[in-house]
C-alpha positions in Angstrom: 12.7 12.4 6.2 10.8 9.5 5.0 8.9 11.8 2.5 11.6 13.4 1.0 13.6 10.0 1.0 10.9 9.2 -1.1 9.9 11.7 -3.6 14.0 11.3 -4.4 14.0 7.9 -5.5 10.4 7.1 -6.5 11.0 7.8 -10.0 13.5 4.7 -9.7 10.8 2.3 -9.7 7.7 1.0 -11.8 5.3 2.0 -9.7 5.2 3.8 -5.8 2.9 4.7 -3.3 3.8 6.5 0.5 0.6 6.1 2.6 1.0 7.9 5.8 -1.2 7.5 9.0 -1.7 4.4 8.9 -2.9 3.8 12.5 -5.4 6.2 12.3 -6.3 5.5 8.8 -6.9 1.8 9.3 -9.2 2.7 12.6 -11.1 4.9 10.5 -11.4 3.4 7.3 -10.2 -0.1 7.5 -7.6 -2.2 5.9 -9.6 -2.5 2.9 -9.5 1.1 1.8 -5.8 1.5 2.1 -5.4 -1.9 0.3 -7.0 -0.5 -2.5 -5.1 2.7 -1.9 -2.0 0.9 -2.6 -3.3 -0.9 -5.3 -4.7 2.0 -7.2 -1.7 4.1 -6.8 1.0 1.9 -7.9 -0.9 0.1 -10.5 -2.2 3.9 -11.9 -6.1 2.4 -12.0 -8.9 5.3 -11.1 -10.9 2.3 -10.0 -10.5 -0.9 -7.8 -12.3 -2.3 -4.9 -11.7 -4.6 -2.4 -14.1 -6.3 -0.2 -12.2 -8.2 2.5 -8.4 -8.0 3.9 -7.5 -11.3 2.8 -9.0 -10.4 -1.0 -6.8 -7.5 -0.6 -3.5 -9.3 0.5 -4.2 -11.7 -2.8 -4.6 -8.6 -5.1 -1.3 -6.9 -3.8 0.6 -10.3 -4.2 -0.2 -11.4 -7.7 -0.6 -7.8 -9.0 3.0 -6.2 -7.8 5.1 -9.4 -7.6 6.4 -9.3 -10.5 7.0 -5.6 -10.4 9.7 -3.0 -8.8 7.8 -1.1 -6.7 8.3 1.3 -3.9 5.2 1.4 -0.7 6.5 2.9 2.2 4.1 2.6 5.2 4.3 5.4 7.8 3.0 5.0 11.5 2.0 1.1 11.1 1.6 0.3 14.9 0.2 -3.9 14.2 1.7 -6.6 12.5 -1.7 -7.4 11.2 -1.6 -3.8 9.2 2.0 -4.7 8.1 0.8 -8.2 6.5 -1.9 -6.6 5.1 -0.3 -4.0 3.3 2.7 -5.6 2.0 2.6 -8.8 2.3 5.3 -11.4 3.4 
């Protein structure tokens, strides 16, 4: 539901990203690399790279602030992966 939710009304906004798993994705690959996920997606970059969470957290903030954007989070199972991702 969330998916198709999404591909509806993503065109709506200036930039979007749906990253699903997030659970397992974090265990496997770490904050870090869905941070950058995020940030590559919406911002339409081919290249970006974050070193630590809180790096991460200061990119998304500054970067898509100013911006209508769209990130839907599927599965987050932490607070910590929720602040991460998108902030306060």
């Amino acid at each position: 539901l969330a998916s198709y939710v999404y591909s509806e009304i993503s065109s709506n906004f200036d930039g979007s990203c749906f990253v699903e798993n997030i659970r397992d994705e974090s265990s496997k690959y770490g904050l870090q690399k869905l941070q950058e996920k995020i940030l590559l997606k919406v911002l339409k970059q081919k290249e970006m790279e974050v070193h630590r969470v809180e790096e991460g957290r200061c990119m998304i903030r500054d970067r898509l602030c100013h911006r209508k954007v769209l990130i839907v989070l599927d599965d987050v199972d932490h607070f910590d992966q929720l602040k991460a991702l998108a902030g306060s």
